[in-house]
N, C-alpha and C positions, 0 to 999 in steps of 0.2 A: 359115806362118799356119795351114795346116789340120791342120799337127800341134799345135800350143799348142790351136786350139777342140777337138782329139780331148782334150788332160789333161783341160780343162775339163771336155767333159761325164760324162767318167771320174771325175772330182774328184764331181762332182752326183751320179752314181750310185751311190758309194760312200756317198756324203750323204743320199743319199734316205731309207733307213727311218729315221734321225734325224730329218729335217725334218718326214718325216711323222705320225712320232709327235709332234713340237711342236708338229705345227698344229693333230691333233686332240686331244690330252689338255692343252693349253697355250690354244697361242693362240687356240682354239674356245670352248675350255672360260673365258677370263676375259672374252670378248665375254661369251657368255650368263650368267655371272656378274652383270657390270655393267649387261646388261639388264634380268636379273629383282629387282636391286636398287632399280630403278625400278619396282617393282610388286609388289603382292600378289599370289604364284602359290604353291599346297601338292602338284605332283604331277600333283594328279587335275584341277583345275578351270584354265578357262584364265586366262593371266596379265591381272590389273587393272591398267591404268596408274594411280600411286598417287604420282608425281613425286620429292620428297624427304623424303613422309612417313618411309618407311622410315629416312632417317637423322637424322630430328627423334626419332623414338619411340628409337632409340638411349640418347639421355642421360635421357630417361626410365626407364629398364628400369635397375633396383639393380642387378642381377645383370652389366651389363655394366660400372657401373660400378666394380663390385667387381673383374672382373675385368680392366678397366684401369688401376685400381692395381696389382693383381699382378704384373700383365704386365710395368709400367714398374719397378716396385721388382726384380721378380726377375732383368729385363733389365741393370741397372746393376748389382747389387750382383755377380753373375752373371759379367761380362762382364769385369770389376775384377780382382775375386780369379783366376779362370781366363784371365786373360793377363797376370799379375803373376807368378801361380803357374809359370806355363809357365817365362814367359822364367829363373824364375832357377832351377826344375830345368833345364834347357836350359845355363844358365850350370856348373852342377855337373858335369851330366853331360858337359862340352865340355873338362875337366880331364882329365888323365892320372895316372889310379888302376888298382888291379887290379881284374880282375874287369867294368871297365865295359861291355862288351857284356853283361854277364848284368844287370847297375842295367838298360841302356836296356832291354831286355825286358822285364825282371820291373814298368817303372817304365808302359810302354806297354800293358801286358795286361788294366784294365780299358777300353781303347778297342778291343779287338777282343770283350771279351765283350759276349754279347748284353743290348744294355738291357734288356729284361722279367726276365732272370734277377738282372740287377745290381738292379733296382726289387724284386724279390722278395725277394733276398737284407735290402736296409735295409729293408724292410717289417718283416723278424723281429728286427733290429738295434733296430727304435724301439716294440717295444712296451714294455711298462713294467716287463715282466721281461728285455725282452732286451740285447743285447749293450754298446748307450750306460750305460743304468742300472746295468747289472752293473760296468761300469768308472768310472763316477763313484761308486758305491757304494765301490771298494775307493778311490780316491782322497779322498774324505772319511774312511774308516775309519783311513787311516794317514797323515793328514795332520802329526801332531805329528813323524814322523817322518820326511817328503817335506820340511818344514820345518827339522829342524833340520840333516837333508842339505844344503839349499841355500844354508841360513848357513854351516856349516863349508866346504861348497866354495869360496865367494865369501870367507870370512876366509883358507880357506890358498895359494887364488889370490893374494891382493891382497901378503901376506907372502913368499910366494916372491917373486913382480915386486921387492917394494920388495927383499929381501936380494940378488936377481942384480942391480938396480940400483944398491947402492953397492960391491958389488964392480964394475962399471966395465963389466959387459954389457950389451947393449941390450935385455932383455928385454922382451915386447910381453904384453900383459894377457892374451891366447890362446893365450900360449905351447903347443900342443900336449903338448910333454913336462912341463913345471910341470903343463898340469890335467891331464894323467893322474896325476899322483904324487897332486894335489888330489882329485881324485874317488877314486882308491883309499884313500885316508887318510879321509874325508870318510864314504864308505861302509864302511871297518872301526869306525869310532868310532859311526857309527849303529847300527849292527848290535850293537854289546857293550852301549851303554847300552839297546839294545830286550831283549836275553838279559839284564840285570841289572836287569830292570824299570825303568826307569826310564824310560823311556818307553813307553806300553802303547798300543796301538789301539782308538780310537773306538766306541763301538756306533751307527754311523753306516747311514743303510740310504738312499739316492735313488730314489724314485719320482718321476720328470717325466713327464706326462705331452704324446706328440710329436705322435700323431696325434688323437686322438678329443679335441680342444680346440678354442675358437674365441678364444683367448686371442693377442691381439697383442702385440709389443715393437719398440721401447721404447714403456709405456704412455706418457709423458708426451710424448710425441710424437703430432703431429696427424695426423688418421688417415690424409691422402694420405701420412706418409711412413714408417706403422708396417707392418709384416710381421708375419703370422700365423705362429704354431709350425709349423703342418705344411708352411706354404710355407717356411720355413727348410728343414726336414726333407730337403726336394726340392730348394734349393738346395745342400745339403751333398752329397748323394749326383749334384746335377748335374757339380759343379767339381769332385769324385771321376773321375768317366769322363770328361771332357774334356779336362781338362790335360795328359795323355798326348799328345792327337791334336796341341796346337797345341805341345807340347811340342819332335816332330819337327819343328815349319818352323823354329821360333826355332834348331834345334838346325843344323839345315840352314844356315841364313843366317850362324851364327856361325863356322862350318868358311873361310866366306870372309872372315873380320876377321884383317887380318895376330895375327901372336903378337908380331909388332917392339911392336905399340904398346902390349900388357898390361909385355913388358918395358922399355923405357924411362922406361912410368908406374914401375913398378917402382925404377927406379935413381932416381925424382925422390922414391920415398918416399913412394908413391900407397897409403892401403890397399884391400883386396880390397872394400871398400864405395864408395871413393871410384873405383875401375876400373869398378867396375860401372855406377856413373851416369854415368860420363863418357866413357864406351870403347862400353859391351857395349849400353845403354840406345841411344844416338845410332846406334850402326853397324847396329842391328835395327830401326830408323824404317819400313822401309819395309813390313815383315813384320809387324809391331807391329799395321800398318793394315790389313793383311790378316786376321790374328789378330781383332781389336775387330768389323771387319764380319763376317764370319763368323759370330763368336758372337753379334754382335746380333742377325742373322738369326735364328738356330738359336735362342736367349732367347725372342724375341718371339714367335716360332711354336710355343712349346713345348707339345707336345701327350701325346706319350706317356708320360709318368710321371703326370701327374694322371690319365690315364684307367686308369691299373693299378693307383693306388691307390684310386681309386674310393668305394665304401661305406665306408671303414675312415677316412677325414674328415668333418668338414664342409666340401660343396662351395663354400660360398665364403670357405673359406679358403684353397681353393688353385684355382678355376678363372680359368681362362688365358684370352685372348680368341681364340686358334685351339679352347679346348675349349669356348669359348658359341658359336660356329660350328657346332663339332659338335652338339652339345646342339638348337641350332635347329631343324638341318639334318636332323637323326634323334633324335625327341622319343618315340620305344618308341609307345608306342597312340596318341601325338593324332596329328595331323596335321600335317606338317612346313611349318615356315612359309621356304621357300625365298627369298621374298624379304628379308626379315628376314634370315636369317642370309648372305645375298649381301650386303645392306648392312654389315653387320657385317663379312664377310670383307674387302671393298673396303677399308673402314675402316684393318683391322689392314694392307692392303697400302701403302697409305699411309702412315703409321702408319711402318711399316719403313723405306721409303723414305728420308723426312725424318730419318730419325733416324741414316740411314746418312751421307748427304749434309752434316750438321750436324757429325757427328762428324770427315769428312771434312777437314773447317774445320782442326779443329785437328792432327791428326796426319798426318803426310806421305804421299805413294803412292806415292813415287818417291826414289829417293836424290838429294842434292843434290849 
């Protein structure tokens, strides 16, 4: 017995500057949160008890509302694409190809580079001379020709199938070796009719502009469920560096789905689309739920890419309701209205909560 209470308090004292950092940067810090959200307090003067006005003036204040549309649109669309995205790189890379340890690297490496660099980098990517414009520029400019590429590949695809078809092979529509012969045939006959003029490129030139707009889509959509350009902008460069990180569990979780059951789907005639939802989908259920919470966390709270792109938008086209916290909480010359932005923070923890728990409902946490 008084060897078990020696682990014990051995166990606590390796525990302790953990605990004690929780209790003061944590569990200290979200008491006097909750408290001063019951009160007008800026700092300097003492706190006013002021009850629930603080979360009544809430849905008064545009700016918050603005940014709980963001929040919730950036959250879902967000959350969607980057654990859709994950699982079926995960599914690619869980194949045996050459070279696969250099894909999992090279595929992982904007999640160990630094956000502010990556924020910086699509910063010069979305202005209206930079790296998007430049490539939808050349995409418009040689569209007659990306066109009539995609006709001839899809006419000399659909001809080979049907001619290995009556000679008495089971040719499949993706035959690998068919579209290579189809894409190299496809792309010499583009190519002679562009050198024999006859097909010439567009004086086509894309100026969109990504950040410095307050322009939403889709317009004919009501405005709880439209997205502003620069919030896009941040959503594209968010599911960029993420996909990577939840890339590794999915990839994780798939090393333990037998190979018995891709092959046998296999011998019943399953294709690679039909394994995927019926095999690779179900046997990652429970990672799946881990994946979704996570990123709705990290969605909802999303603070540091709005605040590096800064000046270079309109802020409410892309503030967050973790950066009208900030905003409140450190307002540069006025005075910081703390309880306000404590109600607001409360709010968004909530906010999380429910949203986590809801989703909960329908995706598993457990294998069954």
């Amino acid at each position: 017995m008084r060897s078990k209470q020696q682990e014990v308090v051995a166990a606590y004292l390796f525990l302790a500057p953990f605990l004690i950092t929780l209790a003061l940067f944590f569990l200290y810090a979200t008491v006097r949160a909750v408290f001063f959200s019951f009160t007008d307090y800026d700092l300097f003067n003492a706190p006013r008890w002021v009850g629930l006005q603080n979360y009544a003036n809430l849905f008064r204040e545009e700016n918050f509302l603005f940014a709980l549309r963001n929040s919730l649109v950036f959250a879902a669309v967000v959350t969607t694409l980057q654990t859709f995205g994950a699982l079926v790189m995960a599914a690619v890379l869980n194949q045996r190809i050459r070279g696969l340890n250099f894909f999992r690297a090279a595929y992982y490496m904007p999640s160990v580079t630094s956000s502010v660099v990556i924020t910086l980098i699509f910063l010069w990517m979305y202005q209206r001379e930079g790296l998007f414009n430049y490539l939808a520029t050349q995409v418009a400019s040689y569209a007659p020709q990306l066109g009539v590429f995609a006709l001839l590949l899809i006419a000399l695809q659909i001809i080979q199938v049907l001619i290995e078809r009556t000679r008495g092979y089971p040719a499949r529509w993706l035959d690998p070796a068919l579209f290579a012969i189809s894409f190299l045939v496809a792309a010499a006959a583009t190519w002679l009719l562009t050198f024999l003029g006859i097909l010439l490129p567009r004086d086509a030139e894309v100026d969109f502009t990504w950040l410095q707009t307050s322009q939403e889509v889709p317009g004919a959509f009501p405005m709880a469920l439209r997205a502003p350009v620069p919030l896009i902008a941040i959503m594209i460069q968010n599911i960029f560096t993420t996909i990577p990180t939840f890339m590794l569990m999915f990839l994780a979780a798939l090393q333990d789905v037998p190979k018995s059951y891709y092959e046998a789907a296999s011998l019943d005639g399953a294709t690679p689309a039909q394994q995927f939802f019926s095999i690779t989908v179900p046997s990652v259920q429970p990672v799946t739920f881990l994946v979704v919470t996570l990123g709705l966390i990290g969605t909802l709270q999303m603070f540091d890419q709005v605040a590096i792109f800064g000046n270079a938008v309109p802020i409410r086209s892309v503030i967050t309701l973790a950066y009208f916290v900030y905003q409140r909480m450190f307002p540069g010359a006025q005075l910081p209205e703390v309880g306000f932005a404590s109600a607001a923070a409360m709010f968004l923890a909530v906010l999380t909560l429910l949203i986590v728990l809801i989703q909960r409902r329908f995706i598993r946490s457990e294998a069954s």
